[in-house]
KEKE-170643 format. One record per residue (C-alpha): residue in three letters; x, y, z. Coordinates in steps of 0.25 Angstrom, whole numbers, plus 5000, padded with zeros to 4 digits. Layout:
N
ALAXYZ...
//
This chain:
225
UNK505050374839UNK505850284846UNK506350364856UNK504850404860UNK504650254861UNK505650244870UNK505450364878UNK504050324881UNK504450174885UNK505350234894UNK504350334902UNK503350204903UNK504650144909UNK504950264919UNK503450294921UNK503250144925UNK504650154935UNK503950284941UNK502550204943UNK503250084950UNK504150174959UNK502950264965UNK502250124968UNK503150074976UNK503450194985UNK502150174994UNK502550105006UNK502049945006UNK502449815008UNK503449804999UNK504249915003UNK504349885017UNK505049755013UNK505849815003UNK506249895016UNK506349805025UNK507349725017UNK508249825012UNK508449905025UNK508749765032UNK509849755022UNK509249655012UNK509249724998UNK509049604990UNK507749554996UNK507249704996UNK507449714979UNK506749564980UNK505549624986UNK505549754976UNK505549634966UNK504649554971UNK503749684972UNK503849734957UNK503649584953UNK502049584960UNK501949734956UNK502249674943UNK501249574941UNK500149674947UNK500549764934UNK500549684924UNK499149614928UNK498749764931UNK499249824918UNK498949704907UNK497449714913UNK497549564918UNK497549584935UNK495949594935UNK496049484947UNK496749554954UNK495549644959UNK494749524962UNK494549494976UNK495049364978UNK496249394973UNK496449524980UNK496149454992UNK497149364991UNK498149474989UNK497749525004UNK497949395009UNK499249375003UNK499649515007UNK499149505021UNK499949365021UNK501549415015UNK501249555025UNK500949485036UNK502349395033UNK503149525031UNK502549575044UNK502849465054UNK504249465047UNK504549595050UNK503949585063UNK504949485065UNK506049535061UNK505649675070UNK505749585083UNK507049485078UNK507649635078UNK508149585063UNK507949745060UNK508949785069UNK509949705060UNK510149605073UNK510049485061UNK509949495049UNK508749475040UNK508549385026UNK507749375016UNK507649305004UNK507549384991UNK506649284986UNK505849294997UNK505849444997UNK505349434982UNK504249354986UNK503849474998UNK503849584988UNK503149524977UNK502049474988UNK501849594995UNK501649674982UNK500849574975UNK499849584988UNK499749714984UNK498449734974UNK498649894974UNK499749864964UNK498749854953UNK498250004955UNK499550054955UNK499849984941UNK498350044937UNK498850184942UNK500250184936UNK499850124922UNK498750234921UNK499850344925UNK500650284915UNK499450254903UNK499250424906UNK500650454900UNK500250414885UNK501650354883UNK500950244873UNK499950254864UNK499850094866UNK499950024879UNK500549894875UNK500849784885UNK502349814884UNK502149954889UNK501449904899UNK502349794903UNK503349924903UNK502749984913UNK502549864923UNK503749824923UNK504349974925UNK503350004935UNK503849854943UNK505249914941UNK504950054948UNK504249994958UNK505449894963UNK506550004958UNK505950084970UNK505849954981UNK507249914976UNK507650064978UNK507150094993UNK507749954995UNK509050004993UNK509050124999UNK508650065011UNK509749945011UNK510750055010UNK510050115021UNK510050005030UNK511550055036UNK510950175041UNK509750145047UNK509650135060UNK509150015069UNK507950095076UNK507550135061UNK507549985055UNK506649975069UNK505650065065UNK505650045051UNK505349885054UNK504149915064UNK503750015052UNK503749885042UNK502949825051UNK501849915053UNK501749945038UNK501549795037UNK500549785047UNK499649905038UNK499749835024UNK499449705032UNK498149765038UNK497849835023UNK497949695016UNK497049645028UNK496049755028UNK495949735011UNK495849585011UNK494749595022UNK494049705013UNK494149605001UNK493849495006UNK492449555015UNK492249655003UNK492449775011UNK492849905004UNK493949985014UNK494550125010UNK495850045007UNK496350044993
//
């Protein structure tokens, strides 16, 4: 009987690992820090922006999960969230932008950053991020489908948040290592294009938040998610 317990506590645990690695494959704001950090050589504030990440990503799952995140969906909130998105993204933008022209991807000075700070960019970015809460939605469901417990307790669910936080900046603080590793090998003409790659991504979530808070904010339904 104990071994059956045990065995179910540990496929919520992988399951909940699986769930928190697939969300953060896509490609977003987060990552192309994570990036930008650990292919410049600066490990330590990429793992501090994972952290940050799965601390936000966190919070949407526990409010999500224990059924107490239902102003979340109201507007005035929301629409905060854009602004504070539009505001960090905007930040990261003209940062990186100035970094491009000081020609700091080019290793021609080195660049610095504060673990602190990097904490405070990936919990902020991610926390701007209201599309969390579907994917908690979603990946909970998945996981309700597997009829591992008779009884959903607030342990099992506590389980699975923090397992799903895990995956997700097991995954960050993996690419950011295989990308710091990397950094020997790349080329200079490579960090070029991947910086003005940066850039342009930036530019797109930046006009996704704007065109999301000006449908809020004028009540306009777009096709946007």
């Amino acid at each position: 009987m104990e071994c059956v317990i045990f065995l179910k506590f540990f496929l919520l645990i992988i399951i909940g690992l699986i769930m928190g690695f697939l969300s953060s494959i896509p490609v977003g704001g987060v990552q192309l820090e994570v990036a930008k950090k650990a292919i410049n050589g600066h490990l330590a504030p990429a793992i501090a922006i994972a952290i940050g990440s799965a601390t936000s990503d966190f919070i949407y799952g526990v409010l999500t999960i224990y059924g107490l995140g239902g102003f979340l969906f109201h507007k005035e909130f929301r629409i905060g969230l854009y602004i504070l998105g539009i505001v960090v993204l905007l930040f990261l933008f003209f940062r990186s932008l100035n970094e491009y022209r000081s020609g700091a991807v080019h290793y021609e000075k080195r660049l610095v950053y504060k673990k602190r700070m990097s904490f405070f960019t990936g919990f902020t970015i991610a926390i701007t991020n209201p599309g969390m809460i579907i994917w908690w939605i979603i990946g909970f469901k998945i996981f309700l489908d597997f009829n591992l417990f008779e009884t959903i307790t607030p342990l099992i669910k506590m389980i699975f948040i923090v397992s799903g936080c895990i995956g997700l900046s097991g995954y960050l603080i993996f690419i950011a290592t295989i990308l710091n590793k990397m950094q020997q090998s790349v080329s200079k003409k490579f960090l070029k294009r991947m910086n003005i790659c940066l850039l342009v991504l930036l530019g797109i979530l930046i006009t996704y938040f704007i065109v999301k808070l000006i449908s809020l904010i004028f009540n306009y339904h777009t096709v946007l998610p």
